[in-house]
N, C-alpha and C positions, 0 to 999 in steps of 0.2 A: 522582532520575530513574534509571529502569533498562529500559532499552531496548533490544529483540534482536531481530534477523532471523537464523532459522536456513534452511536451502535449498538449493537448487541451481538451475542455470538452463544455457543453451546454450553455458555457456561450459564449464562445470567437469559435464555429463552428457551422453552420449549421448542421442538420440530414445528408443532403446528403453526406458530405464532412463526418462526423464522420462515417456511414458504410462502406463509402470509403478503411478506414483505420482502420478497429475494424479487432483485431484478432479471433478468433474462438481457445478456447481453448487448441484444436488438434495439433493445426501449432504453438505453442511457443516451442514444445520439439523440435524444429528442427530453429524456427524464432531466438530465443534467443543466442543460440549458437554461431549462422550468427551474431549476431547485437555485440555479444562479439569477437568475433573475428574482425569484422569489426571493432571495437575499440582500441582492440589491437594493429593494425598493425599501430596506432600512438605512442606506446608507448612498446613496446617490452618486455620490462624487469618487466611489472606489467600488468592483469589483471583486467578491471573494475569489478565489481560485479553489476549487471544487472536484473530486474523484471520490467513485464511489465501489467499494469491493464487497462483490456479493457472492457466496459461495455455499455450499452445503453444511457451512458450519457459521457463517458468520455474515451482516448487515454492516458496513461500515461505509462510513463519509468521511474523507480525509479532505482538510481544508486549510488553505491559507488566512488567515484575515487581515486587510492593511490596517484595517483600525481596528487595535485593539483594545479599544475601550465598547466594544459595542459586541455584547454576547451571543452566539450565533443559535446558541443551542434548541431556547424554544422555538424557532423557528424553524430550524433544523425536523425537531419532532413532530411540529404540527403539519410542515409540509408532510412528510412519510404520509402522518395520517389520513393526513385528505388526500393522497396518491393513491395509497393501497387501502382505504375508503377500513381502518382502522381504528377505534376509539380510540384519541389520546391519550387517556388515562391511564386503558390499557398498556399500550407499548411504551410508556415513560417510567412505568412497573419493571421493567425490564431491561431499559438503553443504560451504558454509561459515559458521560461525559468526559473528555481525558483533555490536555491543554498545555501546550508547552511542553516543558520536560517530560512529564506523564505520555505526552502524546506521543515524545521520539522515540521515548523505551520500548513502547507498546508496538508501532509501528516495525522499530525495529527487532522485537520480538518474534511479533507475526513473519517476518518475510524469513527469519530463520530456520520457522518449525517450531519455535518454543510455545507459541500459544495456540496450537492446534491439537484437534483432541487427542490426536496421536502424536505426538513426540516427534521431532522430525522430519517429519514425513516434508516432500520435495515437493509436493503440488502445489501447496500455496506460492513459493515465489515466482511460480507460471503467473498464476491467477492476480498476483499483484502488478507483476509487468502489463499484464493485459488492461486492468485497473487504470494504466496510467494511459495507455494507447490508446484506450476509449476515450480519458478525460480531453486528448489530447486532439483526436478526431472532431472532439463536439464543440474545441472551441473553450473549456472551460482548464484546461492546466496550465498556469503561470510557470514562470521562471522559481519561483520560493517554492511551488509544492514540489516543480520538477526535480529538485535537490534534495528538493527531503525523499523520493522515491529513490531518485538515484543512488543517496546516501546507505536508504535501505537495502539494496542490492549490494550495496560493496559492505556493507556488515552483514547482509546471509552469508556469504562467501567468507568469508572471515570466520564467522563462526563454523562453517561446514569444513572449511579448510585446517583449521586449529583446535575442534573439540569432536569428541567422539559423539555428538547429538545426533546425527544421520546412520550411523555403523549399526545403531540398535534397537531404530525405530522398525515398529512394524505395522506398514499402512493398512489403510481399508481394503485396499485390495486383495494382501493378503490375506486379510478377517476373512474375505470372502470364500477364499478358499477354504478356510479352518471351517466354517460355517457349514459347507457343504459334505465335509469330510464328518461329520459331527451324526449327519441323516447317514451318509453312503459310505462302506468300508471300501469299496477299490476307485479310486478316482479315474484311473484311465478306462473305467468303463463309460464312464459318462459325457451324456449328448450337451454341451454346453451353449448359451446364446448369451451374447453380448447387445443390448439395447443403446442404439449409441457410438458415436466414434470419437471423441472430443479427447483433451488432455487426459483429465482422467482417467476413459476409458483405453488407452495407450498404457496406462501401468497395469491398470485392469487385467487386459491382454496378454503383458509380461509372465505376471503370476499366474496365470492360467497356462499358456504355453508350456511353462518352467513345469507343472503338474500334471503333464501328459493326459488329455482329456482324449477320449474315444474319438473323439470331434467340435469342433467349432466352428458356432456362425454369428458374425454381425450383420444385426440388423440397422437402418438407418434412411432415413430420408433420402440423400447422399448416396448412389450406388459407390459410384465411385470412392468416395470416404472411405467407405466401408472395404472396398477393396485395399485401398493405402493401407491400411489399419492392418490388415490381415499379410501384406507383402512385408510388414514392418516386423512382423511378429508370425515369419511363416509355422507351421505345422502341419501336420498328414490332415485329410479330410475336414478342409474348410471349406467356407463358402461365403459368402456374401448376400442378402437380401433386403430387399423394401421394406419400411415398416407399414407396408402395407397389404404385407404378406403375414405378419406375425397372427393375425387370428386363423388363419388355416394353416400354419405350422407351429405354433405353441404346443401343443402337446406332443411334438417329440425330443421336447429336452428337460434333463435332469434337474440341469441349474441355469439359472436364470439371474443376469447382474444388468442393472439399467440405470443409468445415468444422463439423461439428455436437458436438454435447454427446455424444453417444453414446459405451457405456464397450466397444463393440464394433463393430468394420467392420462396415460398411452395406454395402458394395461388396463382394464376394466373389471368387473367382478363376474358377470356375466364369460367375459374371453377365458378366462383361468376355469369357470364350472364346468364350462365345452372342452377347454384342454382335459383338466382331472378326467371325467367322464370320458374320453378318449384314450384316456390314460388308463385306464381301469384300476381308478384309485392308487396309483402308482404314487409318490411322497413324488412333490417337486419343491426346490430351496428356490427363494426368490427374493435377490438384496437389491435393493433398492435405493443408489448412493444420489438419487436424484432431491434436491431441493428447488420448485413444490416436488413432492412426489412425484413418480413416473406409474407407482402401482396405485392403486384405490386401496384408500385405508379397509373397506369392507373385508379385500378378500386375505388380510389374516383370519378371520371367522370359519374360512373353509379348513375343515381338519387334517386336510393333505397338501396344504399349501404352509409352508414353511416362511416365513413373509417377515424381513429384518429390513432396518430402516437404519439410518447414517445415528442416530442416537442409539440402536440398539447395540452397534460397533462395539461403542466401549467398553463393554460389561465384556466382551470377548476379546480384545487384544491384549494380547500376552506382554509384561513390563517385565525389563531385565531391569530391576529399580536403582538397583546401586549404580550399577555403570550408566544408566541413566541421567540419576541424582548429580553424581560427578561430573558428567557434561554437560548439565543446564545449569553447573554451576560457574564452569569454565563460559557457559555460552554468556551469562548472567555480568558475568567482568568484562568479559569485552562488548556486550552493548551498554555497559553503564559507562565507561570508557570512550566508546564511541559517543554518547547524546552529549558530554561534555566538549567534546570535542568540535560536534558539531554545532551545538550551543551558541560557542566560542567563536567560531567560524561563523555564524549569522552575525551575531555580535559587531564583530570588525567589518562586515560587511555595509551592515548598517551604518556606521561610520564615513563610507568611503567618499559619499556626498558630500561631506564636511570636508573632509579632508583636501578632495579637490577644489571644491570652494578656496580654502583657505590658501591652498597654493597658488592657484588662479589667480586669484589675490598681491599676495607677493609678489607673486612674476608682472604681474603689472606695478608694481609701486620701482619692481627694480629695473623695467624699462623704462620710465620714464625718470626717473633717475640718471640711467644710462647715457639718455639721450640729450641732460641738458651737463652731462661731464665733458659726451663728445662736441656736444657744440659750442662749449669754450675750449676746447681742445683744439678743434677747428678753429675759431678765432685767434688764438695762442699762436698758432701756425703760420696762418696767415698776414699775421702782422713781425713775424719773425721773433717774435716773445717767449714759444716755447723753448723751457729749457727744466732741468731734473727739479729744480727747486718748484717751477710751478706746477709739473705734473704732480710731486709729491701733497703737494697742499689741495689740488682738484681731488684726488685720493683720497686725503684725509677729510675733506667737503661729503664726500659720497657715501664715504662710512658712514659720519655722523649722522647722514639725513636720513640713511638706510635705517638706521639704527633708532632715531628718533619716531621715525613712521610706524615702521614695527612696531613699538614698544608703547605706543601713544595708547592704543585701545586697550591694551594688561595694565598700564598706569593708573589712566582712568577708570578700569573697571573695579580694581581692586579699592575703592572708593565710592562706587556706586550704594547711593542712597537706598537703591532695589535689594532687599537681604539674597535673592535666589540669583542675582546676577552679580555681587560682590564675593559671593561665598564662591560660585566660580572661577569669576578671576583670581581667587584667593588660592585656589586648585593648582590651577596655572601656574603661579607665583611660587608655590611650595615646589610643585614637581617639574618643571622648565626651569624657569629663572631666579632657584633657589640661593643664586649671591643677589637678589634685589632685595634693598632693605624696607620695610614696610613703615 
């Protein structure tokens, strides 16, 4: 087993530097390929198995390596850099390397909820399953990494099913709300626009319906999308539009929440001065769960534009800490539980090649064996010879030569002149054929 998460995430990057480097989707059927190949060409004769999860809070590369004497990491970093045209020094400021054990915990953290900036929260183990559907689109997810995902997936659920970590998380989407509530004392008076129809912006949606808004509209590439979105999540006075429509209707809404794929602002500084001034200087809240951005860093600068960013979140999500604390500790035992487990599970795994080997083995020494019983069995027969005494003694013939064959290679080994292949055999000797006297 050789297993690596290289990355960064909210904790150890800045925003800036994390859209930096966020993929879009679209660019892994062609990014991942690059980034396998690119690895390859250290190691020729094996293939790493490669997936990569890119989100609003986090850069990661999940990876298999068959040989695990050959470190993936700088290479790992230097590719990013000359991808998203990066200084290396910079973003190596920033990544952490994790391996093995470290890698499964981490892995298995993330798809829980535990290592995201909000506690529980359920979007990540969308985003990871999709993670693996991409790797697996492109051509780059093996059999090894596809278990360590899978793995992942049966200890989110595990954890969600057995610890209180999910009952008391409160996502960004809800920040959003608290956010708006913060500028505007009655929320059902307000015109609200959703930028965006993707997973996210489906819980987005939740918590805004749940808070009875005067109205809502998604906007989106996608009419149709946008329509889904809004039958999912019906309410009085929706609608559905273009985002090609958003600069001549932006200024009739209150609050504003955008989260799309885009690898550039949708929202510009110039579109929000023409909304405001339509607005007649009226406050609009505008969160922006988008990584790159979806708005233009400028137009926080505008004094009516209220403008929060996926970093700004956490200074506002409310922690219920103790019962919290308690369930990321419960969550904390059964993924350390789990990586042993699965550990252990690789482990035996890796073995299996041996082990049929050595059976294969066997089974050929005791057919041919077999074969030379029966055919004095057959001659015995045929000359009217057999009778109990001589099958008894062909019997005892077949043990001993079983027995002899078998036991030839642990004989000799345990005598091997080689120290790394006698201390073997010697292994053997102790834990098998512990009445063999040495």
């Amino acid at each position: 087993m050789s297993l690596f998460v290289i990355g960064l995430n909210h904790t150890t990057a800045p925003l800036a530097l994390r859209e930096r480097i966020a993929f879009a989707p679209t660019e892994l059927s062609h990014a991942l390929p690059q980034l396998q190949t690119n690895l390859s060409a250290h190691q020729p004769e094996t293939s790493p198995q490669i997936a990569v999860l890119s989100t609003c809070n986090r850069m990661e590369v999940y990876g298999f390596n068959p040989n695990p004497s050959l470190a993936h990491a700088p290479a790992v970093m230097q590719w990013l850099a000359d991808y998203h045209r990066v200084p290396a020094e910079e973003l190596a400021q920033h990544m952490y390397v994790l391996q093995e054990h470290e890698a499964l915990a981490h892995a298995f953290a993330v798809a829980s909820g535990m290592n995201s900036m909000v506690l529980g929260e359920p979007q990540i183990l969308g985003q990871m399953k999709q993670a693996a559907r991409l790797a697996a689109e492109a051509g780059t997810m093996g059999s090894q990494l596809q278990q360590w995902f899978e793995k992942s997936f049966a200890v989110a659920k595990d954890v969600r099913t057995n610890t209180a970590i999910g009952e008391h998380s409160v996502s960004m989407a809800a920040a959003a709300v608290k956010l708006a509530k913060r500028v505007f004392e009655e929320f059902n008076q307000l015109h609200v626009l959703l930028v965006g129809a993707g997973e996210m912006m489906d819980v987005v949606a939740a918590h805004i319906v749940g808070a009875q808004p005067r109205s809502l509209t998604v906007a989106n590439r996608s009419l149709e999308r946008a329509q889904e979105l809004l039958q999912t999540h019906p309410t009085p006075n929706s609608q559905a539009i273009r985002l090609t429509e958003l600069h001549e209707q932006l200024h009739q809404f209150d609050v504003v929440v955008t989260c799309t794929a885009s690898t550039l602002p949708i929202i510009g500084l110039g579109m929000v001065e023409s909304a405001i001034k339509a607005r007649r200087n009226r406050p609009v809240v505008m969160v922006d769960l988008g990584v790159p951005r979806d708005i233009e860093p400028a137009v926080k600068q505008l004094s009516d534009a209220y403008v929060y960013t996926v970093d700004d979140l956490s200074s506002i999500v409310a922690h219920n800490s103790a019962q919290r604390t308690a369930a990321l500790a419960d969550a904390q035992i059964i993924v350390a539980r789990e990586v042993r487990a699965f550990a252990d599970e690789q482990k035996r795994r890796a073995h299996i090649p041996q082990v049929l080997n050595l059976r294969a083995r066997a089974e050929r020494v005791r057919q041919a064996e077999l074969e030379r019983i029966f055919g004095s069995l057959n001659g015995l027969a045929e000359r009217g010879e057999l009778s109990v005494q001589n099958t008894q003694e062909l019997i005892a013939q077949l043990s001993q030569r079983l027995t002899n064959k078998l036991l030839h290679e642990p004989t000799v080994g345990v005598k091997n002149t080689d120290e790394q292949l006698r201390n073997a055999w010697q292994l053997v000797s102790k834990n098998w054929l512990n009445d063999y006297e040495l």
